[in-house]
TIPANU-125338 format. One line per field, with one value per residue: residue number from 1; residue in three letters; x, y negated, z negated of N, C-alpha, C, CB in turn. Coordinates in nm, 2 decimals. Glycine has a CB too. Layout:
# TIPANU-125338
seq	NUM_...
type	ALA_...
npx	X_...
npy	Y_...
npz	Z_...
capx	X_...
capy	Y_...
capz	Z_...
cpx	X_...
cpy	Y_...
cpz	Z_...
cbpx	X_...
cbpy	Y_...
cbpz	Z_...
//
This chain:
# TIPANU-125338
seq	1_2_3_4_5_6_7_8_9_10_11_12_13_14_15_16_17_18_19_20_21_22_23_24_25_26_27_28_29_30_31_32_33_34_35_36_37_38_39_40_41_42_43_44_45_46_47_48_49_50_51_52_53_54_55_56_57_58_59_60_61_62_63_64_65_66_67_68_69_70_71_72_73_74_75_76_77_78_79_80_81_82_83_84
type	UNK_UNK_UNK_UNK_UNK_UNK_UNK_UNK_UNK_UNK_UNK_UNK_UNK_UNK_UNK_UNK_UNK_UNK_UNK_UNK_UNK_UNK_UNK_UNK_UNK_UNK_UNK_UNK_UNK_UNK_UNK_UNK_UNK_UNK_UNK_UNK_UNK_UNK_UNK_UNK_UNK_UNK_UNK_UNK_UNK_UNK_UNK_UNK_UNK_UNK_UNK_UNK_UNK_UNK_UNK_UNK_UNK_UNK_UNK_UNK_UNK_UNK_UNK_UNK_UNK_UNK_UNK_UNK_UNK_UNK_UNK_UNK_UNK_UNK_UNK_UNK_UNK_UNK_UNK_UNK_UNK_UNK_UNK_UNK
npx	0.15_0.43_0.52_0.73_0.70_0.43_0.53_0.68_0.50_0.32_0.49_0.58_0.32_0.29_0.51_0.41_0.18_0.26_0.42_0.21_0.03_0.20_0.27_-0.01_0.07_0.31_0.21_-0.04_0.16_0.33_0.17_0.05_0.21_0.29_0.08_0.01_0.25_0.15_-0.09_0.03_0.18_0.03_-0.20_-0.46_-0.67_-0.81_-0.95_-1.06_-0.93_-0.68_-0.73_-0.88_-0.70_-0.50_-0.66_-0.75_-0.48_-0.44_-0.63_-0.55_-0.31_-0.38_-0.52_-0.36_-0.16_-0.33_-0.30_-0.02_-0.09_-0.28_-0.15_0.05_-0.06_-0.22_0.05_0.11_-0.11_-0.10_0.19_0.08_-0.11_-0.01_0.24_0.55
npy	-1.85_-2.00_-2.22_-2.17_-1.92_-1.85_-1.98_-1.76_-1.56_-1.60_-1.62_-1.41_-1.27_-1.39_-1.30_-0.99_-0.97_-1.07_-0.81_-0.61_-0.63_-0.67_-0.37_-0.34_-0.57_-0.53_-0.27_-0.42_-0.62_-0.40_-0.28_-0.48_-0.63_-0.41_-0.35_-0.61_-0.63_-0.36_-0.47_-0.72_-0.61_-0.43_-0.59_-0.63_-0.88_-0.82_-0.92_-0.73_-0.50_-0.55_-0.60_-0.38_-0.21_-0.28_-0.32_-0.07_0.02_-0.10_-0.03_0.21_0.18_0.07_0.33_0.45_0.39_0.32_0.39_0.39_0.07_0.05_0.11_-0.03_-0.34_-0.25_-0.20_-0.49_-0.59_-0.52_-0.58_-0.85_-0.91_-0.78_-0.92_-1.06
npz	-3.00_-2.84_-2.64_-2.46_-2.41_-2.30_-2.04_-1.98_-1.99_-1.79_-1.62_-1.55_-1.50_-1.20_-1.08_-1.11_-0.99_-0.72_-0.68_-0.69_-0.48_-0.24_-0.13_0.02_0.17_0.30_0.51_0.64_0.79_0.94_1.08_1.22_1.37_1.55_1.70_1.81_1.99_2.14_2.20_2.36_2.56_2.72_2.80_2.70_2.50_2.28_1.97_1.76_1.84_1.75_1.45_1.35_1.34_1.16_0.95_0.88_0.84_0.60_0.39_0.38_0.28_-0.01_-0.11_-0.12_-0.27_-0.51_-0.79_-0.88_-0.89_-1.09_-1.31_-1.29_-1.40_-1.57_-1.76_-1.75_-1.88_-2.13_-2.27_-2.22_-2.42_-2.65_-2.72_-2.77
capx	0.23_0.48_0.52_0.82_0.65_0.35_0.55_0.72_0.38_0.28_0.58_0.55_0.21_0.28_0.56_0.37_0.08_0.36_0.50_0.13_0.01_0.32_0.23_-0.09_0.08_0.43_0.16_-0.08_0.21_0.38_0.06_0.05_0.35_0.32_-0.04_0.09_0.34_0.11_-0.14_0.15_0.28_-0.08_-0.25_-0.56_-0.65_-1.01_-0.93_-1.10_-0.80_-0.54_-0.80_-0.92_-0.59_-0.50_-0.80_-0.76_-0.35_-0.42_-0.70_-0.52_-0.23_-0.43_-0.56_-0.18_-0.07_-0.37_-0.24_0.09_-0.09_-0.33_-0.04_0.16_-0.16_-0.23_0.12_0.14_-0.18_-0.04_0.26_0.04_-0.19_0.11_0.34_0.70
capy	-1.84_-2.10_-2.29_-2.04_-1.77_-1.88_-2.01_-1.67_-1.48_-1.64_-1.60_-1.23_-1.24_-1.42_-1.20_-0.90_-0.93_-1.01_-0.66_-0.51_-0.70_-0.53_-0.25_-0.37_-0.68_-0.46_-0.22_-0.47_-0.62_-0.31_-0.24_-0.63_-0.66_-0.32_-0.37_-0.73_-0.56_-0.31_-0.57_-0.75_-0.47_-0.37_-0.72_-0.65_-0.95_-0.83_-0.92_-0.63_-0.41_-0.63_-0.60_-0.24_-0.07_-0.37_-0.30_0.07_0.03_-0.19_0.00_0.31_0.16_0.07_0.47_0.58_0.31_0.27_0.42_0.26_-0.04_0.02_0.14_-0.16_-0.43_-0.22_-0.28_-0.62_-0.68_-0.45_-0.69_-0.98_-0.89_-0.75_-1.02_-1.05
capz	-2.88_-2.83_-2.47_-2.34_-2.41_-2.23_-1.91_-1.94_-1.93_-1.61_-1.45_-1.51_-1.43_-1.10_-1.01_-1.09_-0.88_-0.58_-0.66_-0.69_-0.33_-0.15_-0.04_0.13_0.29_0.41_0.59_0.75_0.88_1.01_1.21_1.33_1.46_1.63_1.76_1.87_2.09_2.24_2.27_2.46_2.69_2.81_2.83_2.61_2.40_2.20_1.85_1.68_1.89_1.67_1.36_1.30_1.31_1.04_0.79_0.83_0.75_0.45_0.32_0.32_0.17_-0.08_-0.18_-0.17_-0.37_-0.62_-0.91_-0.93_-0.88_-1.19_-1.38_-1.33_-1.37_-1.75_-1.81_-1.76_-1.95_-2.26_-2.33_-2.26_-2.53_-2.79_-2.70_-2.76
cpx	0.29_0.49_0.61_0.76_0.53_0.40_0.68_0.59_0.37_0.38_0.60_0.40_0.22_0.38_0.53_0.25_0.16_0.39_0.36_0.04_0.12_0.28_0.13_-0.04_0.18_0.30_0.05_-0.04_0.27_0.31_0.00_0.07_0.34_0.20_-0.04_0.20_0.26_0.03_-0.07_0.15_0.15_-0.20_-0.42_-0.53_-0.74_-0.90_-0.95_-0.99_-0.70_-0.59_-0.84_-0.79_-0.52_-0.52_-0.76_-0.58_-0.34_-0.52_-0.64_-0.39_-0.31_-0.47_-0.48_-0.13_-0.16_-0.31_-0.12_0.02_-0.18_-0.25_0.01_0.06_-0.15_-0.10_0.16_0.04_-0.13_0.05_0.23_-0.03_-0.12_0.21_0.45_0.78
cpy	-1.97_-2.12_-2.21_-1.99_-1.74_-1.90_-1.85_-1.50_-1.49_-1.62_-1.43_-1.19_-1.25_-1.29_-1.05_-0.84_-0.96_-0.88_-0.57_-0.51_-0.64_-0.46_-0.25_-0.48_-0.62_-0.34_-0.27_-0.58_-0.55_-0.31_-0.37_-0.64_-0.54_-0.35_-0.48_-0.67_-0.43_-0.41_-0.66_-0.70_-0.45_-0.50_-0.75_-0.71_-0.92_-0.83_-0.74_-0.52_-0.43_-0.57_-0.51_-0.21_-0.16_-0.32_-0.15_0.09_0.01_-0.10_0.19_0.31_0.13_0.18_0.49_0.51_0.22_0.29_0.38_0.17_-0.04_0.11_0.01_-0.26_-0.38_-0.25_-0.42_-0.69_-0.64_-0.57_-0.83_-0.98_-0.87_-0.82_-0.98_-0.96
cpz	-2.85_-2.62_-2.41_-2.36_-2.28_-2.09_-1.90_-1.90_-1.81_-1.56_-1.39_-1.47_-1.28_-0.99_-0.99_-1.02_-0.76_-0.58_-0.62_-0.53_-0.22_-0.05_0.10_0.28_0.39_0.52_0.67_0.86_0.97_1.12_1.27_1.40_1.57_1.74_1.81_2.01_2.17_2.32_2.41_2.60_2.76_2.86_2.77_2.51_2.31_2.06_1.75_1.74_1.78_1.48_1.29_1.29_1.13_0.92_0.76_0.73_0.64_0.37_0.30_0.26_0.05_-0.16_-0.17_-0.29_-0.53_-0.77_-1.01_-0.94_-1.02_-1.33_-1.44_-1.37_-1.56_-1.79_-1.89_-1.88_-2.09_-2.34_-2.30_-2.40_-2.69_-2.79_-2.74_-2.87
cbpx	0.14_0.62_0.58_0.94_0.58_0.29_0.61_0.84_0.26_0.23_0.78_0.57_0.12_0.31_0.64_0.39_-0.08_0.51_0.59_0.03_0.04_0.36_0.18_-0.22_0.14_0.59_0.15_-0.17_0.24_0.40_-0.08_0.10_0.50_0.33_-0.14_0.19_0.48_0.06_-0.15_0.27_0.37_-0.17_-0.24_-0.62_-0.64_-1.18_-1.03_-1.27_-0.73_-0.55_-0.87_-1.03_-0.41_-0.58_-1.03_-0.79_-0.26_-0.47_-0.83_-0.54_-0.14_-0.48_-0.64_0.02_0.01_-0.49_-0.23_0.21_-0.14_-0.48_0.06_0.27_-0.31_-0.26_0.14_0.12_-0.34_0.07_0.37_-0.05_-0.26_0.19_0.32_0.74
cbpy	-1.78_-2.10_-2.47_-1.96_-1.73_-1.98_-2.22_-1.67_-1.51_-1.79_-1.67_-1.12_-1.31_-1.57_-1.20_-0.87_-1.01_-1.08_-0.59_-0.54_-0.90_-0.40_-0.17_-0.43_-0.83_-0.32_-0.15_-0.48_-0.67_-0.20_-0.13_-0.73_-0.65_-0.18_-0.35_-0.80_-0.51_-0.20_-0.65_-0.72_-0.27_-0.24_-0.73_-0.56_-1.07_-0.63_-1.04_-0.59_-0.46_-0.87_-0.64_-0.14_-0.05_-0.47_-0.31_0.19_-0.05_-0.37_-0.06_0.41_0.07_0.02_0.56_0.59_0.18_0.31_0.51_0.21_-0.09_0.03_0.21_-0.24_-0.41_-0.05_-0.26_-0.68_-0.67_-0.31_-0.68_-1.04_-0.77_-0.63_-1.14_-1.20
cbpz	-2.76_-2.95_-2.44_-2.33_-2.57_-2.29_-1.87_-2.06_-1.99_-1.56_-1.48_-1.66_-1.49_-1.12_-1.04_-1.16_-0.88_-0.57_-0.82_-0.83_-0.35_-0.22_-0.12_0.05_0.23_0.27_0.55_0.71_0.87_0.95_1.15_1.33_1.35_1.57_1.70_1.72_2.01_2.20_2.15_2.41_2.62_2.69_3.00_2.56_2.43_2.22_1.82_1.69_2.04_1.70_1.38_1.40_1.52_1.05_0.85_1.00_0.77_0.45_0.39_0.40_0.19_-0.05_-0.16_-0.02_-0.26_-0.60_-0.89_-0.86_-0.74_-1.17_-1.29_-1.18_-1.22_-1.81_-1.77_-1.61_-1.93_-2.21_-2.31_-2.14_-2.50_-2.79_-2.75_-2.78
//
């Protein structure tokens, strides 16, 4: 494995756990930002308010979006392993 190849692995590696990370991060900021703004408007500050609706967002993105995610992850390792 010569030196491009190598800094072309990692760069597909790096960019493909951004793509596989996604999903969870676009939905526990959706429910941030929103729960931020009710937070706001009603004047409750308790963290765990801001926090549970968060965990639950992300963690059920996570079971809609497992499968693509160990889809794309076996991919990536496939043509790391069989290279170029």
């Amino acid at each position: 494995m010569t030196e491009s190849q190598l800094v072309e692995l990692v760069r597909q590696a790096v960019i493909g756990g951004c793509f596989v990370i996604l999903p969870m991060l676009v939905a526990g900021l959706a429910v941030g930002v929103a729960m931020g703004l009710v937070q706001a408007a009603s004047g409750v500050h308790e963290p765990i308010v801001g926090f549970a609706p968060k965990a639950l967002a992300m963690a059920a993105a996570l079971v809609v979006s497992l499968p693509w995610m160990v889809e794309r992850l076996a991919e990536l390792f496939r043509e790391a392993a069989t290279g170029p």
